[in-house]
PyMOL commands that place a pseudoatom at each C-alpha (Angstrom):
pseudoatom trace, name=CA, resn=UNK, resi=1, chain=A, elem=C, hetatm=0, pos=[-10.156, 6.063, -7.106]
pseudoatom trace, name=CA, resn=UNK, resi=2, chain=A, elem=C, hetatm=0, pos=[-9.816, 3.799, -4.386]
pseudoatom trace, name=CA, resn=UNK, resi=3, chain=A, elem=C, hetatm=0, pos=[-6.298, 4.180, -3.744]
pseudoatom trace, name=CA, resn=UNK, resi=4, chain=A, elem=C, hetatm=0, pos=[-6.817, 7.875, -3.439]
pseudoatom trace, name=CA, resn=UNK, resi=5, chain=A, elem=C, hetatm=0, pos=[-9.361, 7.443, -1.272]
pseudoatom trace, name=CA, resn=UNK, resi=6, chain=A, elem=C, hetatm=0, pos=[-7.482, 5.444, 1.222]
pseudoatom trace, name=CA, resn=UNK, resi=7, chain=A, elem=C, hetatm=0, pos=[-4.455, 7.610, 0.819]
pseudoatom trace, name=CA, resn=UNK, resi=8, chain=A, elem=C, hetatm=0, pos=[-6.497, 10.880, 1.830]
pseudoatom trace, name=CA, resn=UNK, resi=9, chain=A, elem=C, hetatm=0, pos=[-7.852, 9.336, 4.459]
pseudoatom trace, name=CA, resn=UNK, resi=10, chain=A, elem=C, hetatm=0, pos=[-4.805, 8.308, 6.086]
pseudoatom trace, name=CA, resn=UNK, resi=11, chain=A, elem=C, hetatm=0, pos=[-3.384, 11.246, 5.841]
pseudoatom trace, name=CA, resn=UNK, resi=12, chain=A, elem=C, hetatm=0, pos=[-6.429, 12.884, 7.518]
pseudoatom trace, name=CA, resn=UNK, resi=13, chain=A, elem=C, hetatm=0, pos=[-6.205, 10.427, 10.078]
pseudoatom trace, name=CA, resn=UNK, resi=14, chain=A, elem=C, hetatm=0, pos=[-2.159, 11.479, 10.497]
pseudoatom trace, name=CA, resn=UNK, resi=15, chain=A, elem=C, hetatm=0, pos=[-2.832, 15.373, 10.326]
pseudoatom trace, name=CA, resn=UNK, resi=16, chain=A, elem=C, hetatm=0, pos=[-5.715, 14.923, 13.066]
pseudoatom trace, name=CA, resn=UNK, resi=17, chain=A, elem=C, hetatm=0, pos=[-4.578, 12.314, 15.487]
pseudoatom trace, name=CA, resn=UNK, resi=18, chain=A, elem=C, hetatm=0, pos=[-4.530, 12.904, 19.115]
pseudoatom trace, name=CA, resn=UNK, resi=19, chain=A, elem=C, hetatm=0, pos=[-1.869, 10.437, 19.680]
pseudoatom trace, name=CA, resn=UNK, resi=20, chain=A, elem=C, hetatm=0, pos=[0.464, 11.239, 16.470]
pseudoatom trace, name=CA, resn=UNK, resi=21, chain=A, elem=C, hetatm=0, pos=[3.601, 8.787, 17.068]
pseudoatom trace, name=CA, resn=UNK, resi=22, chain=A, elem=C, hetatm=0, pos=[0.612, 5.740, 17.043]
pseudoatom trace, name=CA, resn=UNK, resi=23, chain=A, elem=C, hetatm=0, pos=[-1.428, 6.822, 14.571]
pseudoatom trace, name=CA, resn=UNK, resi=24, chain=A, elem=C, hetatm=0, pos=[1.259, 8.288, 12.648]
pseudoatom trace, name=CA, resn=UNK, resi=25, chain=A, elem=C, hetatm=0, pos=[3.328, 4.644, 12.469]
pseudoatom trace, name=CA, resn=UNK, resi=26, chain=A, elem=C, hetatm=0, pos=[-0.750, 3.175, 11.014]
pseudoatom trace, name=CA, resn=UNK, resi=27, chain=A, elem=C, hetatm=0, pos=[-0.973, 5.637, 8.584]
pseudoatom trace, name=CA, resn=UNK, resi=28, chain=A, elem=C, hetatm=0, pos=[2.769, 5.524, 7.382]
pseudoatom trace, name=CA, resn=UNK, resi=29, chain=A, elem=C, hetatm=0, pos=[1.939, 1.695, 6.893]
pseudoatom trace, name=CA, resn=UNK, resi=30, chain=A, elem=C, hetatm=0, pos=[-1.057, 1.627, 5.655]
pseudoatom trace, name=CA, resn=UNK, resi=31, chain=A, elem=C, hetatm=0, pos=[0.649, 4.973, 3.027]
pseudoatom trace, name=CA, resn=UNK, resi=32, chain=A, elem=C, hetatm=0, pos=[3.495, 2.055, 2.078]
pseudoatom trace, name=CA, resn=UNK, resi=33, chain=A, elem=C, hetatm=0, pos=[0.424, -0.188, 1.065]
pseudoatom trace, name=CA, resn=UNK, resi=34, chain=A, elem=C, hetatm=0, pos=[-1.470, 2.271, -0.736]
pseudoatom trace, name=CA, resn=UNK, resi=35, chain=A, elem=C, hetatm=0, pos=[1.501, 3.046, -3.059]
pseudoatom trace, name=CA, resn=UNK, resi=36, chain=A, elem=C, hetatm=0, pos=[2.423, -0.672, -3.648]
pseudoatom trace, name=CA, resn=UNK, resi=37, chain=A, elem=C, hetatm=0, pos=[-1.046, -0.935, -4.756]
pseudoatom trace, name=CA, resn=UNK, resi=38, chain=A, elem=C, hetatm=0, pos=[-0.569, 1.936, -7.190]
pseudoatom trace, name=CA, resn=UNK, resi=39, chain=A, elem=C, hetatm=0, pos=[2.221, 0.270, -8.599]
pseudoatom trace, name=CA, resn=UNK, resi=40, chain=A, elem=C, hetatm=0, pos=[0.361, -2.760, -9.005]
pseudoatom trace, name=CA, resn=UNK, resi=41, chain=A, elem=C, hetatm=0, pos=[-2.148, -0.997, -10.529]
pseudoatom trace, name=CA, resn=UNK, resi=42, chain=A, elem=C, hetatm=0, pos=[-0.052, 0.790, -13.246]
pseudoatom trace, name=CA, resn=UNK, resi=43, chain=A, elem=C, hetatm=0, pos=[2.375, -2.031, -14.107]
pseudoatom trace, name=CA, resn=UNK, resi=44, chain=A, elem=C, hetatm=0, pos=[-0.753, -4.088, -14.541]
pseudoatom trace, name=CA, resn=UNK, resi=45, chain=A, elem=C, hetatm=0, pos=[-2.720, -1.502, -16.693]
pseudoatom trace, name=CA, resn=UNK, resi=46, chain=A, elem=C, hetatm=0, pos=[0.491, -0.881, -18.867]
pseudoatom trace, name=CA, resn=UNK, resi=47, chain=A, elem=C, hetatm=0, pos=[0.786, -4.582, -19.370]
pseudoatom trace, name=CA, resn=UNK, resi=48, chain=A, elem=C, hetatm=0, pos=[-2.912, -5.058, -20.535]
pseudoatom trace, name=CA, resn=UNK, resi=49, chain=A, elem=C, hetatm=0, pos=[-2.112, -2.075, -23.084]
pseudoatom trace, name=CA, resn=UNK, resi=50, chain=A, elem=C, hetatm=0, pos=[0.670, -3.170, -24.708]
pseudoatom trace, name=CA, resn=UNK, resi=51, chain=A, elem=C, hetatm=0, pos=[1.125, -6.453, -26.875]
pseudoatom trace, name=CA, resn=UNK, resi=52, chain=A, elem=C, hetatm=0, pos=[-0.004, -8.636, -24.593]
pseudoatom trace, name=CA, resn=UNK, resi=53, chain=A, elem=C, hetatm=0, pos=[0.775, -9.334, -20.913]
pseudoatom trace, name=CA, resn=UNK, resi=54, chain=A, elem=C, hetatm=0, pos=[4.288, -9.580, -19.554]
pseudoatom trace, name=CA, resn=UNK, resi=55, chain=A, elem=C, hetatm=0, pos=[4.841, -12.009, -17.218]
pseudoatom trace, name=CA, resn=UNK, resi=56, chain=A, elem=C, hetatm=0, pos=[7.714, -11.051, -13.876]
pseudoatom trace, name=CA, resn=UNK, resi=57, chain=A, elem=C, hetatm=0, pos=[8.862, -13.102, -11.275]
pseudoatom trace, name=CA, resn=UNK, resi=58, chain=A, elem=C, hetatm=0, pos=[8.724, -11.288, -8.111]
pseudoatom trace, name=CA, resn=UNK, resi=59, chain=A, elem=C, hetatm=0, pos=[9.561, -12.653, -4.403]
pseudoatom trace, name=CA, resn=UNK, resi=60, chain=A, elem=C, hetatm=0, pos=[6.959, -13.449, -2.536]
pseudoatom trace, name=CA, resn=UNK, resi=61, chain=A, elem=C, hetatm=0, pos=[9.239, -12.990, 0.731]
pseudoatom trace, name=CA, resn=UNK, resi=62, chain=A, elem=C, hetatm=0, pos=[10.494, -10.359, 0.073]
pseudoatom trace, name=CA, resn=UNK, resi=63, chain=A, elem=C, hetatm=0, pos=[6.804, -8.688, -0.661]
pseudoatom trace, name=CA, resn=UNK, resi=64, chain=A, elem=C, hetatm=0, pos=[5.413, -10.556, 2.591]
pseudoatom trace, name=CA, resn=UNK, resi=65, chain=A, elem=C, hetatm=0, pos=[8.249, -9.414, 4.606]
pseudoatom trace, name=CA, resn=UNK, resi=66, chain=A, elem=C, hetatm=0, pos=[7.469, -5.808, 3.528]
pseudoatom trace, name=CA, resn=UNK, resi=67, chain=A, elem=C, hetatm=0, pos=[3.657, -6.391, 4.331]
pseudoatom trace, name=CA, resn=UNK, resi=68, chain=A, elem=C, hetatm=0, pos=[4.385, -8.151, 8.187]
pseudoatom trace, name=CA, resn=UNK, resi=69, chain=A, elem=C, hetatm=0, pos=[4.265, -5.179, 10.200]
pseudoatom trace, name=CA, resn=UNK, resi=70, chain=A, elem=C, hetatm=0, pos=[0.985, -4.213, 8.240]
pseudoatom trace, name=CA, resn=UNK, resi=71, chain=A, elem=C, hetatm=0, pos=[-0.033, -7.728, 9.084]
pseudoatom trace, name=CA, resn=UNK, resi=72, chain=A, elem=C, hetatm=0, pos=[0.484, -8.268, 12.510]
pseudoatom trace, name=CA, resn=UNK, resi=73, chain=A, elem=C, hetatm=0, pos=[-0.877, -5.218, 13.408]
pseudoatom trace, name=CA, resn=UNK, resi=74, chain=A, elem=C, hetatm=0, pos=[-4.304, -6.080, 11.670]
pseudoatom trace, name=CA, resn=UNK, resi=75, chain=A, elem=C, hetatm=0, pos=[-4.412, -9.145, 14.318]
pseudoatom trace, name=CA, resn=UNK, resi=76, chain=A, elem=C, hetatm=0, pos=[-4.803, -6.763, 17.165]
for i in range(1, 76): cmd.bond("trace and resi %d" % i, "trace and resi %d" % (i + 1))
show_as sticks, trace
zoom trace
């Protein structure tokens, strides 16, 4: 529920936005988050349901490097 939550709102905040090339690059962002979250969140719940968990190796650069505009917008 909290991933759709934070999707609708950012699309609110896209279809409503007085300035929509600034708001619209936030929202696209902080969409891109929301859906590597759901992904998270359903490759973790199938793992829990199966046998047992699986464990991956994923790149942490490559996943950072993905989040860093995300990031260094959030120090503003």
């Amino acid at each position: 529920y909290l991933l759709q939550a934070l999707s609708a709102s950012l699309q609110l905040i896209r279809m409503r936005s007085r300035r929509p090339t600034d708001i619209e690059t936030f929202s696209d962002t902080g969409l891109q988050a929301v859906e590597h979250g759901r992904k998270l969140v359903t490759r973790l719940l199938s793992s829990v349901s199966q046998d047992g968990p699986e464990l991956i190796c994923i790149d942490v650069s490559e996943k950072l490097d993905a989040a860093r505009d995300l990031l260094q917008r959030s120090e503003a």
